[in-house]
C-alpha positions in Angstrom: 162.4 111.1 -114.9 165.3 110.0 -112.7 164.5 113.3 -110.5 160.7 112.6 -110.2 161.5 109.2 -108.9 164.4 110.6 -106.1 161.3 112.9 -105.2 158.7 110.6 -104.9 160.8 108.0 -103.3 162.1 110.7 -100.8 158.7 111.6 -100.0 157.4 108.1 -99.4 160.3 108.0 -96.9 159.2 111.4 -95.1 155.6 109.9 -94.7 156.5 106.5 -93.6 159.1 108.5 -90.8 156.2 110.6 -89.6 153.7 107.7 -89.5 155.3 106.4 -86.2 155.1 110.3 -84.5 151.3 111.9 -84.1 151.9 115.9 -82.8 149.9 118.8 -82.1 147.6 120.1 -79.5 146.2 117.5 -77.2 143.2 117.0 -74.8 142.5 114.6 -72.6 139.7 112.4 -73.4 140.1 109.9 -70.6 142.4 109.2 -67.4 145.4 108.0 -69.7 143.9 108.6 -73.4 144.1 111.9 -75.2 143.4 113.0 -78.8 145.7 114.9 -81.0 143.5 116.0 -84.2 141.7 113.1 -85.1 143.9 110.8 -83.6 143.2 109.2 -80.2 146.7 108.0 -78.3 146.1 105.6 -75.2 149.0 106.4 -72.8 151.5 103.2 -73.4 152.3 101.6 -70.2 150.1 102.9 -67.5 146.7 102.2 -66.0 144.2 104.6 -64.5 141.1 104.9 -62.7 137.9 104.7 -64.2 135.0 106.9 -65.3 132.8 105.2 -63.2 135.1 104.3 -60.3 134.9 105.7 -57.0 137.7 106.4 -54.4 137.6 107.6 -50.9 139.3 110.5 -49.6 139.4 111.3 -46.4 136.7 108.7 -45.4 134.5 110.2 -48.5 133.8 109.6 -52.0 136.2 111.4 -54.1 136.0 111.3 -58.1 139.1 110.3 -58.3 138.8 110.0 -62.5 137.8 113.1 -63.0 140.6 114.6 -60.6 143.1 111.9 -63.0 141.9 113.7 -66.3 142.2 116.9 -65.0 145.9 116.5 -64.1 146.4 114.7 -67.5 145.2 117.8 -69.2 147.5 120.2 -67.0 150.5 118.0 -68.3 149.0 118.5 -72.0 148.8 122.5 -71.2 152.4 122.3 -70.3 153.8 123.0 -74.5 153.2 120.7 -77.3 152.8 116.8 -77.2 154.2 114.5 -79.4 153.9 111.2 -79.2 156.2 108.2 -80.5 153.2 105.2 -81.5 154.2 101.6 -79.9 152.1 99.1 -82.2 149.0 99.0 -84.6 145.9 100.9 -84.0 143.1 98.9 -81.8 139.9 97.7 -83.4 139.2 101.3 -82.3 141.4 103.1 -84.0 143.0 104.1 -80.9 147.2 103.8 -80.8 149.5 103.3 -77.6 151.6 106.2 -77.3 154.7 107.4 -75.4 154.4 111.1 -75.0 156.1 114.3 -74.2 155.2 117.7 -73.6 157.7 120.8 -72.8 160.3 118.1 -73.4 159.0 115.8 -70.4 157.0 112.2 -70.4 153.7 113.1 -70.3 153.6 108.8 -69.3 155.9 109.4 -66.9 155.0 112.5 -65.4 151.0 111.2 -64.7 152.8 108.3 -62.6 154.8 110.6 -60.8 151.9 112.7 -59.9 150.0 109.6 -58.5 147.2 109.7 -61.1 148.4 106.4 -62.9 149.4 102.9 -62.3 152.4 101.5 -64.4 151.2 99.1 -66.8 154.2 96.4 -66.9 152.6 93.6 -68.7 153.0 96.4 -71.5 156.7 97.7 -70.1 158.2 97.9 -66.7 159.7 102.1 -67.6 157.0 103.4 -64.9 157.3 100.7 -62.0 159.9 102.4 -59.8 158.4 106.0 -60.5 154.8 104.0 -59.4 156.2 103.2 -56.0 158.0 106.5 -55.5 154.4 108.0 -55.8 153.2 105.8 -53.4 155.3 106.0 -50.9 154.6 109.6 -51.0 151.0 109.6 -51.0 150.3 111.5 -54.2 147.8 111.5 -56.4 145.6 108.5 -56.1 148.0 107.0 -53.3 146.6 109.8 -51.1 143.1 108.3 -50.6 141.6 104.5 -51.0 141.3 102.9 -54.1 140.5 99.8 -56.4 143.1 98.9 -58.6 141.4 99.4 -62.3 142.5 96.0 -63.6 140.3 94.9 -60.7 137.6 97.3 -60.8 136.8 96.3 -65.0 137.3 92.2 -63.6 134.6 93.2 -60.8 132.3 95.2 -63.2 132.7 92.4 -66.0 134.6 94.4 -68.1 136.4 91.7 -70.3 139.1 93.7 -71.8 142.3 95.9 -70.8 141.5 98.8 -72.4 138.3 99.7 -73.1 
């Protein structure tokens, strides 16, 4: 009896351990949300374009969100992802995430590339990497663009993420 308790016990442990870490293959669903399994992970601490935003590239409409998913699934292709859940789920189930893949921020990484804005009401990690990619022009910082925080206030969008 003793031993069936030590088991279940240990196992409780084990699954409340894992409940904080979501792993596996990941795709991008949106400029800074992927989905691992079932399990959609909002990228903790950054901002991004979006779907519906426009920016301008060399005096031209560029689709700037679609080029920001696309470089957030070439970081996902990079090895597996594994993510460390900040919080509670959203009222859509969604969790904020830091991630890795092939041992590197997948957070980090999507700043440095230019293809996301640090977040730091949520954390100020990603600020310094924010203005490195700016000052070298990558990524979004290459072209014209709306901040997203004041696209969604422009298009009525009343929330942070949505």
């Amino acid at each position: 009896m003793n031993n069936g308790l030590l088991m279940l016990a240990m196992a409780t442990f084990a699954t409340a351990a894992q409940a904080g870490q979501i792993s596996g293959d990941a795709k991008a669903i949106d400029s800074t949300t992927i989905q691992i399994g079932e399990q959609r992970v909002m990228l903790f601490g950054l901002d991004s374009v979006m779907r519906k935003q426009v920016c301008v590239l060399d005096g031209k409409p560029w689709q700037c969100w679609q080029a920001a998913v696309h470089e957030l699934q070439t970081l996902l292709d990079e090895g597996a992802v594994s993510c460390e859940v900040v919080g509670e789920p959203d009222v859509y189930g969604r969790v904020l995430g830091r991630c890795t893949a092939n041992g590197q921020s997948v957070n980090e990484q999507l700043v440095s590339r230019g293809f996301a804005l640090a977040r730091p009401s949520e954390t100020t990690d990603y600020v310094a990497t924010e203005a490195v990619a700016k000052e070298k022009r990558v990524g979004l910082w290459q072209g014209q663009f709306q901040r997203p925080s004041d696209f969604r206030k422009a298009a009525g969008i009343p929330v942070e993420r949505p």
